[in-house]
N, C-alpha and C positions, 0 to 999 in steps of 0.2 A: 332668241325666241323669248316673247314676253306671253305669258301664261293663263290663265283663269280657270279658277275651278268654278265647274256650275254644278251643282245637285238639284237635281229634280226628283220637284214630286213625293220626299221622301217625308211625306205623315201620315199621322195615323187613318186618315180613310184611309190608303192604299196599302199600309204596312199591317197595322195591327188586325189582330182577328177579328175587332168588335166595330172592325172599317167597313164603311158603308159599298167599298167597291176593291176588299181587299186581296193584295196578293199573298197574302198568309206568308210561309215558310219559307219559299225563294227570299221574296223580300229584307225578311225579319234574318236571313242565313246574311245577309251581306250590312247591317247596321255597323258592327263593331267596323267593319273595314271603312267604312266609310267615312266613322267618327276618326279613325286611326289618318285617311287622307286630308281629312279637315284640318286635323294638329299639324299633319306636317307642312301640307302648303302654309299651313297661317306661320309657321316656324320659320318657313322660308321667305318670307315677306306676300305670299302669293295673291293676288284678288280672290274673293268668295264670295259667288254667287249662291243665294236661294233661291230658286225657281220655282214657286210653289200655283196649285191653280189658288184658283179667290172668287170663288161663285156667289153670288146669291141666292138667296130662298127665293125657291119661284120663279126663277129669272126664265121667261118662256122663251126669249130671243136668243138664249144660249145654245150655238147648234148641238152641244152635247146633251142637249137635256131631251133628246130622241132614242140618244145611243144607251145612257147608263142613266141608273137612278140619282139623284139629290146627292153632291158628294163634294167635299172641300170647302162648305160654308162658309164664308167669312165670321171671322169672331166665334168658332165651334171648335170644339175639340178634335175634330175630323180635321182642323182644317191646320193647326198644330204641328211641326217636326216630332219625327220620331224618335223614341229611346237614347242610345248612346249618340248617337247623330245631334239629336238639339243637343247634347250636355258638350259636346265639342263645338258647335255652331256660338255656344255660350260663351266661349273664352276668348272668340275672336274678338279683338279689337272691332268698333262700329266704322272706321277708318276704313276699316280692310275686306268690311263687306258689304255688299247689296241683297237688299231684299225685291226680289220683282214677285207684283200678283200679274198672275197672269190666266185670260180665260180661254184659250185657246190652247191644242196640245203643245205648240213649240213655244219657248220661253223666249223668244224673238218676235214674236208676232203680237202687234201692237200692244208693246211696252218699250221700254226707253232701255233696253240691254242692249243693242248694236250701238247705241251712243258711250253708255259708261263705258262699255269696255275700250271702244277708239279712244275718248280720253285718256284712258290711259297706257294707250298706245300695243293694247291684247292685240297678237297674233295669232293666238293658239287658244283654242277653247278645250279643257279636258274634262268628260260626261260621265257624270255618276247620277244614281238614281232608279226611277223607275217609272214604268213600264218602259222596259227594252225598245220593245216593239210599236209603243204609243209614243211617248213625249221625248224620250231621249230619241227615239230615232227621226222626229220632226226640229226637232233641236237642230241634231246635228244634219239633216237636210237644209234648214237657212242659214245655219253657220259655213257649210260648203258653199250655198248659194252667195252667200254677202262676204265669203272670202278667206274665211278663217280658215287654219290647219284644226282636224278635228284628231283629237285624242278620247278613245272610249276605254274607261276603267273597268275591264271585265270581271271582275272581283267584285265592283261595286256598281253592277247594275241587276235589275232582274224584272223578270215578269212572272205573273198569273199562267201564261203559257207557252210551255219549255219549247216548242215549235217555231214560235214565233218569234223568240228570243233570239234563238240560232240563227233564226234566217235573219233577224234585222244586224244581229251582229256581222253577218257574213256581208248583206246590202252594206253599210256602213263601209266595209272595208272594201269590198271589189268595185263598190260603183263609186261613193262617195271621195272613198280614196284614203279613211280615216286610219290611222295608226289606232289597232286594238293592243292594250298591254295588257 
């Protein structure tokens, strides 16, 4: 089994409290864990992926800009890794990680992440991040769909709403077929 970690979504619009679309205390409860999985995949020789969105001001052709307000700007502070999370993101080797912008919920949809990772011969994609229920769970819907084994780090995901959370965790695991640890 050849591995990848992918984090989603984890800056400060969605994390911090002065985010324009934030998950406040869920969120901000799962940073250190997260920082804590970063060091160790990267310890372990692991891929790292960033998954982050990358909007633009104004972008009216964005289908999200119906759903939620102006959020993850490119070049914004919003748009930025979060707390302990970027300061581990930081140490990784550039080798050993990828950055995808991505404007859609799932970090496979038109961006070049199903290529790097076959390069490198990933069979297993393991999801940290956030929203549960938004971009991790569209994640790992194309990573089921395009073949991967999906690993969800329950420690290190969350969302805005603890409902929705559950049930994507639960979807992930009964339908998609994903290993929740």
């Amino acid at each position: 089994m050849k591995q990848a970690l992918i984090v989603i979504d984890f800056v400060n619009d969605f994390v911090d409290d002065k985010g324009s679309l934030t998950c406040g205390a869920p969120a901000q409860k799962i940073d250190g864990n997260i920082a804590k999985i970063v060091k160790d995949y990267a310890d372990k020789g692991e891929f790292i992926v960033i998954a982050n969105d990358a909007h633009k001001a104004d972008d009216k052709y964005s289908p999200e800009s119906g759903f939620f307000p102006a959020h993850c700007i490119k070049g914004t502070w919003g748009a930025e890794v979060y707390g302990k999370t970027l300061k581990a993101l930081e140490k990784v080797s550039e080798k050993q990680k990828l950055t995808v912008e991505k404007q859609r919920y799932s970090a496979f949809c038109g961006t070049n992440l199903d290529l790097k990772l076959r390069e490198r011969k990933v069979d297993t994609v393991c999801l940290t991040g956030v929203c549960t229920d938004i971009c991790v769970l569209h994640a790992a819907i194309d990573a089921y769909n395009l073949g991967y084994k999906v690993r969800v780090l329950e420690s290190a995901v969350a969302s805005f709403d603890g409902e929705a959370h559950k049930f994507a965790l639960k979807h992930m695991k009964n339908v998609l077929g994903a290993e929740v640890v």
